[in-house]
C-alpha positions as CSV (number, residue, x, y, z in Angstrom):
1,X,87.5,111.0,78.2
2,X,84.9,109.2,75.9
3,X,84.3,106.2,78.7
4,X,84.1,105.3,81.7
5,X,87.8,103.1,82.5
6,X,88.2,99.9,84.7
7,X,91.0,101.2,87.4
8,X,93.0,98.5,89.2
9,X,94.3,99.9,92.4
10,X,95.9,98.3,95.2
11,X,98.8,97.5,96.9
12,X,102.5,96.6,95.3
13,X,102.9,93.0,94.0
14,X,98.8,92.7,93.8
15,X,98.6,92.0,90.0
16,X,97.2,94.9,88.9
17,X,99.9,94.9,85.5
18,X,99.1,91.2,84.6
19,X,95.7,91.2,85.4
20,X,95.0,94.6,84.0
21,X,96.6,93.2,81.0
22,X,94.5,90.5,80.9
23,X,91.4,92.0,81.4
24,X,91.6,94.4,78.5
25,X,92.6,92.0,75.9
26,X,89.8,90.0,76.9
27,X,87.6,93.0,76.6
28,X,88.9,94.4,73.7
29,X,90.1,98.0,75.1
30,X,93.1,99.9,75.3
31,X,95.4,98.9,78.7
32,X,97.5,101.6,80.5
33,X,100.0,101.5,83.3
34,X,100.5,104.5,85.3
35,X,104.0,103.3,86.2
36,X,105.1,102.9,82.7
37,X,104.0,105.7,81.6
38,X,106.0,107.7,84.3
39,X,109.3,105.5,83.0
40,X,108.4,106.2,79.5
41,X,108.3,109.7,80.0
42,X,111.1,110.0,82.6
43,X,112.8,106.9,83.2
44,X,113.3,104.6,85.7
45,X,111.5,104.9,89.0
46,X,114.0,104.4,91.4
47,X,116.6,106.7,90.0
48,X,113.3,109.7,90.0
49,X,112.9,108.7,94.0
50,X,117.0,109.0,94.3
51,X,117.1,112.3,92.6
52,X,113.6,114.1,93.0
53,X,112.7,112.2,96.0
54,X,108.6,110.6,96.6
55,X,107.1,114.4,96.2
56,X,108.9,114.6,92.8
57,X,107.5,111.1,92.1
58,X,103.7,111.7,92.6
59,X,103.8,114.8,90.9
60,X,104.9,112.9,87.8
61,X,102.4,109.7,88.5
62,X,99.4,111.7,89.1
63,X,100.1,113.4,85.6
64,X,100.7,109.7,84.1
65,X,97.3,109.2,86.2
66,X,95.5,111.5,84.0
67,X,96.7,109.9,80.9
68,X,95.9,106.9,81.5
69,X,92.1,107.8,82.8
70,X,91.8,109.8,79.8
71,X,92.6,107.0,77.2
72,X,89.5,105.2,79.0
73,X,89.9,101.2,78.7
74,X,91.8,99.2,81.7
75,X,93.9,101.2,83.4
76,X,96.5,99.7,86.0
77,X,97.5,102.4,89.2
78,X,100.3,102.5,91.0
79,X,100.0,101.3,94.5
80,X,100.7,104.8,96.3
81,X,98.7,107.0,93.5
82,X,95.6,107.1,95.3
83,X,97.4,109.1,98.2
84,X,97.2,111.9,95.8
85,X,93.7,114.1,96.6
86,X,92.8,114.4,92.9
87,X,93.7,111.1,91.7
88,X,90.6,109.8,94.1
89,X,88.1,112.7,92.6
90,X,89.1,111.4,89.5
91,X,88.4,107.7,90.3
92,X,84.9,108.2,91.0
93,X,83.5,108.8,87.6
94,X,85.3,105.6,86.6
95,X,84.9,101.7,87.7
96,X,87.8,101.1,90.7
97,X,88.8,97.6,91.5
98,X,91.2,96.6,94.0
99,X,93.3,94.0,94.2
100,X,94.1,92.3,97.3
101,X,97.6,89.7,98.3
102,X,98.2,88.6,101.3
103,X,102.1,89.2,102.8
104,X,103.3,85.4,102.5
105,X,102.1,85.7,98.7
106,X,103.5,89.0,98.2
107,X,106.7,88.5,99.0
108,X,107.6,86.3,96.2
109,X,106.7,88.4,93.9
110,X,108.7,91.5,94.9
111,X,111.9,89.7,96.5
112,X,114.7,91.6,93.7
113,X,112.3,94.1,92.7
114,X,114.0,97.3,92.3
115,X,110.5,99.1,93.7
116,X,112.0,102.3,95.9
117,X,109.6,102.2,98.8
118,X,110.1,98.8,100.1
119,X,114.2,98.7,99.1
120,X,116.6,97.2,102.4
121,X,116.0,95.3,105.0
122,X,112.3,93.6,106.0
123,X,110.8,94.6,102.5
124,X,108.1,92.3,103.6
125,X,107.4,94.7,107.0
126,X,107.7,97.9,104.9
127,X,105.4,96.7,102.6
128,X,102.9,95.7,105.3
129,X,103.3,99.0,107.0
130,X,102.8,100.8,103.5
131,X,99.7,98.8,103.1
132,X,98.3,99.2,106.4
133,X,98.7,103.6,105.8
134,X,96.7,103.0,102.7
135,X,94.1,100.2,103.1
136,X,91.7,102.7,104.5
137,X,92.2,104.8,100.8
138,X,91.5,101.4,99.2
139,X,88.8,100.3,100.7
140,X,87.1,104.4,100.1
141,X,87.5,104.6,96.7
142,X,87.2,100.6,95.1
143,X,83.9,99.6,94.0
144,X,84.8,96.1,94.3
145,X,87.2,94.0,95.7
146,X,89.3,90.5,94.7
147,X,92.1,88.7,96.3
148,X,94.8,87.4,94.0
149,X,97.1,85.5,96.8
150,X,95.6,82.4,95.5
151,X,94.1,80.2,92.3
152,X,95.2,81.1,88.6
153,X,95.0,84.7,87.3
154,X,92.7,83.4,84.3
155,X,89.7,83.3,87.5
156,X,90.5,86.2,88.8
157,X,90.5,87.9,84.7
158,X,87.1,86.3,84.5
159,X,85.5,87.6,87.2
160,X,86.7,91.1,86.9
161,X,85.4,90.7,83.1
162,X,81.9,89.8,84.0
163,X,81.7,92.5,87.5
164,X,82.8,94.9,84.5
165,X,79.7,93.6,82.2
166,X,77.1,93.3,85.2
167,X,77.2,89.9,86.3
168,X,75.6,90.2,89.5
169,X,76.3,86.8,90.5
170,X,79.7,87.2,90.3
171,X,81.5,86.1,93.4
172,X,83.8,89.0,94.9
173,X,84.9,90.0,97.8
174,X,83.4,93.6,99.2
175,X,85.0,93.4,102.9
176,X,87.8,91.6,104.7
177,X,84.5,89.8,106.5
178,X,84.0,87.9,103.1
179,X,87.4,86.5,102.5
């Protein structure tokens, strides 16, 4: 690893593709996606939780984790890959951001979604219990916070842009108390 990356964590239907995306075009550095790398390498991710189960899963993502970090950039995490032990040790030599949505928001942009976890009925209660088991992960290992339930992603780009150049006076949001 020749730099330190900026890591977008958070929960499912956050943002952290599109933004992450964003944010590294604008910066000028490489962009990686845990998920898709995982699918690259082994195809589709609900088929690998149908056949290998979750376990199978992480085992996979935490090796795509590794890639990613190691390419430095902007790297975009899948919401559950901070559950893994090493994943986390890993995050703390890099720059973590997480990316908050609220449920009402959220469940727009997963209704059809093929995503394995929340799949049946009440995805919108699955993936507020999911979130509730891993807010407390979150929370440990980001170094800054933004909400994307609201306002254009270009504001939400920018401000990650400037927290990732030192802009101290960059609004964010550090604790549920700020929101």
């Amino acid at each position: 690893m020749t730099e330190s990356a900026i890591v977008l964590i958070g929960p499912m239907g956050a943002g952290k593709t599109s933004i992450g995306r964003r944010v590294a075009r604008a910066l000028g550095v490489p962009f990686a996606d845990s998920d898709k790398i995982v699918v690259r390498d082994h195809g589709s991710i609900a088929e690998l939780f149908a056949h290998g189960g979750e376990a199978h899963f992480r085992e996979l993502e935490r090796t795509a984790v590794r890639e990613a970090l190691a390419g430095g950039g902007v790297v975009a995490l899948g919401g559950g890959a901070v559950l893994d032990e090493q994943t986390r040790a890993d995050l703390a030599r890099h720059r973590v951001v997480q990316l908050t949505v609220e449920p009402r928001v959220v469940a727009a942009r997963i209704a059809g979604d093929a995503r394995p976890l929340v799949a049946g009925k009440d995805p919108i209660a699955r993936w507020t219990r999911i979130l509730e088991e891993r807010q407390p992960i979150y929370d440990a290992v980001a170094d800054v916070t933004f909400d994307t339930s609201s306002g254009p992603l270009a504001d939400i780009v920018a401000k990650i842009v400037a927290w990732a150049g030192g802009d101290a006076a960059v609004p964010h949001l550090t604790t549920e108390e700020d929101a």
